[in-house]
C-alpha positions as CSV (number, residue, x, y, z in Angstrom):
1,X,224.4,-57.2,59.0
2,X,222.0,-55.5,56.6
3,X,222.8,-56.0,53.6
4,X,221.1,-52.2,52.3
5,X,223.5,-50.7,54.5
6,X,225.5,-48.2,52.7
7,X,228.9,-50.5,54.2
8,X,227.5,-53.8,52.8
9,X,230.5,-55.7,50.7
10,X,229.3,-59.1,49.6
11,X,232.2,-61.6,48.4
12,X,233.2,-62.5,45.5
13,X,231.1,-65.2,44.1
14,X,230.3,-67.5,40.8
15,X,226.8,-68.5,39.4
16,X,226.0,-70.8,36.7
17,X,223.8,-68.8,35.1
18,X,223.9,-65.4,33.6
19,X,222.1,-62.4,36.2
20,X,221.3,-58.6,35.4
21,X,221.2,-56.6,38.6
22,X,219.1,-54.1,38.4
23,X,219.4,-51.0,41.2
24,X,215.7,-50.0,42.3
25,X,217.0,-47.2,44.5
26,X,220.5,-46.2,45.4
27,X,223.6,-46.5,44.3
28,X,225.7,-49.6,44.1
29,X,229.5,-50.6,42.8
30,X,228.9,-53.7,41.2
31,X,232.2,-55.4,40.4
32,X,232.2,-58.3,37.6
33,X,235.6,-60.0,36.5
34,X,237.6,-57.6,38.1
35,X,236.2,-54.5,36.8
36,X,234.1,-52.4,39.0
37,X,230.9,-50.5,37.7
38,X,229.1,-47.6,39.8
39,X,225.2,-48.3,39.2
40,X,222.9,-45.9,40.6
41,X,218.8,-46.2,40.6
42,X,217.4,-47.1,37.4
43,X,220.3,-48.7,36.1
44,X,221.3,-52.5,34.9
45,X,224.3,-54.4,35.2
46,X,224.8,-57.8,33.3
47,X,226.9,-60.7,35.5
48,X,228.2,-63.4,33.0
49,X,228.0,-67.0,33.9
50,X,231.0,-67.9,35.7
51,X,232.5,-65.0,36.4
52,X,233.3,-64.0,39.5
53,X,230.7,-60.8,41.0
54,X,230.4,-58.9,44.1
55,X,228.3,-56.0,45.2
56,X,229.3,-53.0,47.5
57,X,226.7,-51.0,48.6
58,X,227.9,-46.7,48.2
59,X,224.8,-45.6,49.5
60,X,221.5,-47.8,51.5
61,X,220.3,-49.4,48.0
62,X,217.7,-52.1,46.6
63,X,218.6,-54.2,43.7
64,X,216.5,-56.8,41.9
65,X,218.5,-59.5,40.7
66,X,217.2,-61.8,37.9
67,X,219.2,-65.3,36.8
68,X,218.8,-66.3,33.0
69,X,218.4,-70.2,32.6
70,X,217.9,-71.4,29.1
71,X,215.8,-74.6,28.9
């Protein structure tokens, strides 16, 4: 499947590290402990360390996701 597709649902999932997602174009629900967060082009979304995240794409979207790793 392609994951821009405007259907794309990823599962829920953990990281060990904190991520920002940030939408490049698009729009994107971005769900992070539960509460769900509409993010459209432009716009950042923070994903705490160890809490559970998914992404649903509303419309065909790109989305830069950074992980934060303290040394």
């Amino acid at each position: 499947m392609d994951r821009s597709s405007a259907d794309y649902r990823a599962r829920m999932a953990r990281a060990p590290f904190d991520g920002v997602a940030h939408v490049l174009e698009g729009q994107a629900e971005i769900t992070v402990a539960g509460v769900p967060l509409t993010a459209s082009a432009g716009e950042l979304s923070l994903m705490p360390a160890n809490q559970p995240h998914a992404v649903h794409a509303r419309t065909r979207f790109k989305m830069l996701l950074t992980m934060l790793r303290s040394i």
